[in-house]
C-alpha positions as a printed Julia matrix, in Angstrom:
292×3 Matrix{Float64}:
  18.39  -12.19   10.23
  19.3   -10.22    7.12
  18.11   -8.68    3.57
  17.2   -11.41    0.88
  17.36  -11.46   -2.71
  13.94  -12.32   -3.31
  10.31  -13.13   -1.97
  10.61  -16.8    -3.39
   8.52  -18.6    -1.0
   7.5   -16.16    1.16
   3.41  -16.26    1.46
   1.99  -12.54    1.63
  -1.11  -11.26    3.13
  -2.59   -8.12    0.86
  -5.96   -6.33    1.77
  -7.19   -4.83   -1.63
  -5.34   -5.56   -4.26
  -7.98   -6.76   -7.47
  -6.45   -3.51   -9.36
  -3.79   -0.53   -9.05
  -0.78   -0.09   -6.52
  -2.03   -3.67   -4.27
  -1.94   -5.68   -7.29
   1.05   -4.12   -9.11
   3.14   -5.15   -5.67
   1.58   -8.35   -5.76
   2.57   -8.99   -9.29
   6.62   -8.06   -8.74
   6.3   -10.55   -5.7
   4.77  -13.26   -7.91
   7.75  -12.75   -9.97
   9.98  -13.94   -7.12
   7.31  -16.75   -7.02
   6.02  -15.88   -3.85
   2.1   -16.88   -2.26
  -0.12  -14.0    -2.36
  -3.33  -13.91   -0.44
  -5.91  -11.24   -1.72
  -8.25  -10.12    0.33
 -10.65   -7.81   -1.12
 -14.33   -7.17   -1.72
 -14.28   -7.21   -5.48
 -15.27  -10.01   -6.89
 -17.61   -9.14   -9.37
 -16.57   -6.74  -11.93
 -16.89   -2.88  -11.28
 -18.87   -0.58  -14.02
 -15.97    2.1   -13.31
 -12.84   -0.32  -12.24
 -11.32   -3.0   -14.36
 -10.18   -5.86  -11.88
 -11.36   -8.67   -9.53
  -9.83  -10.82   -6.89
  -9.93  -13.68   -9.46
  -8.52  -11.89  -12.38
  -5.59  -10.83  -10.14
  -5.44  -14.23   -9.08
  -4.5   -15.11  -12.76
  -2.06  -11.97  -13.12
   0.16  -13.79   -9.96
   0.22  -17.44  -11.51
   0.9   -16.29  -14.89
   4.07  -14.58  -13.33
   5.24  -17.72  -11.66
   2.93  -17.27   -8.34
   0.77  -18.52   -6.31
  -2.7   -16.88   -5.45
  -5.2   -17.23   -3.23
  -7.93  -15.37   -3.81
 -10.5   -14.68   -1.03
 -13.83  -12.24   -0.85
 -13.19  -10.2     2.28
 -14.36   -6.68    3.39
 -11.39   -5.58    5.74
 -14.41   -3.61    8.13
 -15.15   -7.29    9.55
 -12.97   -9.22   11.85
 -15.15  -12.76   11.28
 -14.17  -12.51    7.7
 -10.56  -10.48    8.21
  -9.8   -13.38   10.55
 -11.25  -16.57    8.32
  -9.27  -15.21    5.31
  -5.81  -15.69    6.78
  -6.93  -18.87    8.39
  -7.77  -19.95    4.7
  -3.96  -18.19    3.86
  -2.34  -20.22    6.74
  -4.45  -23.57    5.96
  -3.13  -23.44    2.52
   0.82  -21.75    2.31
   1.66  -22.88    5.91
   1.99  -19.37    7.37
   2.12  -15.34    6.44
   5.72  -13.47    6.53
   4.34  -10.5     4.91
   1.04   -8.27    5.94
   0.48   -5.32    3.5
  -2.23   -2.91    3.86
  -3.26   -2.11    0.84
  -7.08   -1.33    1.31
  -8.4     2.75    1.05
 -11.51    4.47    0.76
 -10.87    7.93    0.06
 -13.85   11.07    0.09
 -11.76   14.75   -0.63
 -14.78   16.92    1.39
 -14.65   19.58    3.76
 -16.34   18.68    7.36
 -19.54   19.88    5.81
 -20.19   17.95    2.84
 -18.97   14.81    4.41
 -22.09   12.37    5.62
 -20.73   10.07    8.5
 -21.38    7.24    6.43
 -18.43    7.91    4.24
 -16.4     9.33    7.48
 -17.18    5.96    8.78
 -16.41    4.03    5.56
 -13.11    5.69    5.29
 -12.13    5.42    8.88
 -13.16    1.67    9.15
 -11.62    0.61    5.74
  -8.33    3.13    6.37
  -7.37    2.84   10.49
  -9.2     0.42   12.25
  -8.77   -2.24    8.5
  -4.97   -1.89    9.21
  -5.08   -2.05   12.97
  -7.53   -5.08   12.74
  -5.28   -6.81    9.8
  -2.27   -5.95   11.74
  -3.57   -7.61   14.5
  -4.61  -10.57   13.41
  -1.5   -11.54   11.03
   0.28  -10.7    14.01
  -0.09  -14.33   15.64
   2.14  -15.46   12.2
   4.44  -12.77   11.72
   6.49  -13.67   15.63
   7.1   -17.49   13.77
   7.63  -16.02   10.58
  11.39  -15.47    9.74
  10.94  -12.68    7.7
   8.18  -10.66    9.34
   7.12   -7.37    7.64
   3.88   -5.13    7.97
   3.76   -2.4     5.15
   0.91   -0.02    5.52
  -0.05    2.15    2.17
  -0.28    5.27    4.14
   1.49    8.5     4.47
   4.69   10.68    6.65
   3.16   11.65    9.72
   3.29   15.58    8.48
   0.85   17.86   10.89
   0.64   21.06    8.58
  -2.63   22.29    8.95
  -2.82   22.45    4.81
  -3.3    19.02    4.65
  -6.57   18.89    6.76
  -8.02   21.98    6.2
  -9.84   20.43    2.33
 -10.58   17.04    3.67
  -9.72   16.12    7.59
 -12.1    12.94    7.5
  -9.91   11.52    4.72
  -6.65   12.55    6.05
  -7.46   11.17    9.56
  -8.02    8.07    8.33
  -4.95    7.81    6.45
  -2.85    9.51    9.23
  -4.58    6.71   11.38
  -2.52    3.88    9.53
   0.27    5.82    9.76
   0.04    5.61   13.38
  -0.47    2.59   13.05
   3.32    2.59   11.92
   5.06    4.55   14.57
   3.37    2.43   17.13
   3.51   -0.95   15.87
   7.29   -0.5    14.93
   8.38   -0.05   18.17
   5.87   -2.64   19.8
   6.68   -5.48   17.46
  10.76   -4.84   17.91
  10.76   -7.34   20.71
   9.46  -10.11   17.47
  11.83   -8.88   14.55
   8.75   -7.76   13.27
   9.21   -4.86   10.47
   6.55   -1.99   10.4
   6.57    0.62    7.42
   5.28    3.31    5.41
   5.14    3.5     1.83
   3.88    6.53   -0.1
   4.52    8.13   -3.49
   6.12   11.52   -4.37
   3.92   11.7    -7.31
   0.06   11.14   -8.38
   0.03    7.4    -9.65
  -1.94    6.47  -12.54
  -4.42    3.98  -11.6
  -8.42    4.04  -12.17
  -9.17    5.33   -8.87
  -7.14    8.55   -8.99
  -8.88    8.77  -12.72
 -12.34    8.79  -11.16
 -11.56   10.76   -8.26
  -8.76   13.17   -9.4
  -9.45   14.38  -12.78
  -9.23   11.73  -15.75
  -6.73   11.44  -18.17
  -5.47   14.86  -17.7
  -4.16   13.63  -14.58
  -2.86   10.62  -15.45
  -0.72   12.45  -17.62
   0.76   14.4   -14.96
   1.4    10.79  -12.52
   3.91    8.02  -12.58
   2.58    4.25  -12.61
   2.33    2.02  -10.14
   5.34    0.3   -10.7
   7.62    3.16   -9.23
   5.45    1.73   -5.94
   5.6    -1.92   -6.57
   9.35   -1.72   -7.11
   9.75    0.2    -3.52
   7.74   -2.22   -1.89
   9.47   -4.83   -2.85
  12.86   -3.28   -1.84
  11.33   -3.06    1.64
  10.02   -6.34    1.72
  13.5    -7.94    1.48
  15.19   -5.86    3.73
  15.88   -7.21    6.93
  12.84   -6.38    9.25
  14.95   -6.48   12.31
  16.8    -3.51   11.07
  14.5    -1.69    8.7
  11.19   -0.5    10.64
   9.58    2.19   11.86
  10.27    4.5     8.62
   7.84    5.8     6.13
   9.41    5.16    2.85
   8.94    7.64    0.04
   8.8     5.86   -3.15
  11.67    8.08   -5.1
  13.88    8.2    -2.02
  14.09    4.95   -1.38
  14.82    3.72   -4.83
  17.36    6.82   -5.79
  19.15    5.16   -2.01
  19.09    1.96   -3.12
  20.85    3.36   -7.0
  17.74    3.62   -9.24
  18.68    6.58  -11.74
  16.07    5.95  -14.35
  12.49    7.42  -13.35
  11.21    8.06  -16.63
  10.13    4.98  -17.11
   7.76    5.35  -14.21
   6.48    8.01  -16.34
   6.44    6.86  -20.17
   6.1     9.53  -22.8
   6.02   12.31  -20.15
   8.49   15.08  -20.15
   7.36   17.96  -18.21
   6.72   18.67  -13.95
   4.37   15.84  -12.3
   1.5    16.11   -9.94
   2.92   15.94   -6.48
   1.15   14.06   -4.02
  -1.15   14.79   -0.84
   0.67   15.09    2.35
   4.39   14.75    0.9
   6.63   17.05    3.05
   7.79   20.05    1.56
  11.26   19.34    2.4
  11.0    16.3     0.66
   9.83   17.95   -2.3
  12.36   20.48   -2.11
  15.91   18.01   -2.19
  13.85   15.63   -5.27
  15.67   16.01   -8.64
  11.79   15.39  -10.02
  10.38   18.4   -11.42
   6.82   18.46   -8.89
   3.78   20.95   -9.46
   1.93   20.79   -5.65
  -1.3    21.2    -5.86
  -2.48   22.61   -2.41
């Protein structure tokens, strides 16, 4: 096995994916003319989020792709498990299984009801364990196997909990997800791997949730992710698992010395992002402002 120049080809398996981060990686795959498989509940439009399955679907085949789009709600396992049979049934297999899905709730203990603890813990941890699991069957015959999970370093500072531990359980929870699947799928040249951004990224989401324009001014698009991901998709999964990728790190490794395009007509120090190690903060060139 080894790293390959492109994703030409290769058929991948996304959960989420209509807008932001999932469907900016899915359109620098369809650039290599790869299959991409969406699986995600939207596919009506949202009052508050531009983006459905089937508008993304376009996006990929107007880059040279091919999509499959396919209503799915990553909390089930009937309809986790008859979307990639529909994948397999019509690109012949899955090489790539990204994890893309997140429901996210920033409350203390208190002010979080258990149906968004449950929400957030079914869609985060058990989604990627469950779509994990059932790509898994394809990714030992696939000759290119990777798993990439959207999820964060495994850092246990108590500041990262102490504003919102439902949320950051959940995410931690595909993160573990990582460190054990990496070493259990060895044995299958299966890689298993992290990706996560230094900065805030600009998509609707973080809008809604996060504060609005202003903060979109202070983050980076999703590109800077879309162009990581697809570094670590064609990397050779027998030798490159088990790590959780910062987006900057990665890219300044691999010779990327332009970042301000990642972050058009913006000068000064950007938003850092939740659960980002301060070391890794501290060796970035990047001007950050943390915000905990």
């Amino acid at each position: 096995m080894a790293d390959i120049k492109n994703l030409k080809g290769k058929t991948i398996f996304m959960s989420g994916g209509s807008r932001g981060i999932g469907l900016a990686i899915a359109l620098r795959a369809a650039k290599d003319g790869a299959n991409v498989a969406i699986a995600a509940k939207t596919a009506a439009p949202h009052p508050k989020l531009p983006g459905t399955i089937y508008t993304a679907a376009e996006e990929i085949e107007g880059l040279g792709g091919k999509a499959l789009p396919l209503i799915c709600d990553v909390r089930s396992e009937d309809m986790v498990a008859a979307a990639i049979d529909k994948t397999v049934d019509t690109f012949g297999g899955i090489d790539i299984c990204v994890n893309n899905a997140s429901a996210i709730a920033l409350t203390g203990t208190e002010a979080t009801n258990m149906k968004r603890y449950d929400l957030m813990n079914e869609v985060n941890a058990r989604g990627t364990f469950l779509m994990s699991k059932l790509c898994l069957p394809y990714l030992k015959v696939s000759h290119h196997a990777h798993i990439i999970n959207l999820s964060p370093p495994l850092d246990m500072s108590p500041k990262w909990f102490k504003n919102h531990t439902a949320y950051t359980m959940s995410k931690y929870g595909m993160s573990m997800c990582t460190l054990g699947m990496a070493e259990e799928f060895k044995q299958f040249n299966i890689g298993v791997n992290s990706l996560w951004p230094l900065t805030a990224i600009d998509t609707a989401a973080v809008r809604n949730v996060l504060g609005g324009d202003q903060m979109a001014k202070l983050s980076r698009t999703p590109d800077i992710l879309s162009d990581t991901a697809h570094i670590m998709m064609c990397k050779d999964p027998a030798i490159f698992t088990g790590n959780f990728v910062i987006d900057e790190e990665l890219l300044r490794a691999e010779g990327v010395t332009d970042f301000a395009k990642y972050a058009p007509g913006y000068a000064g120090p950007l938003a850092g992002d939740f659960f980002v190690p301060d070391e890794v903060f501290e060796r970035s060139p990047t001007k950050i402002m943390k915000g905990y």
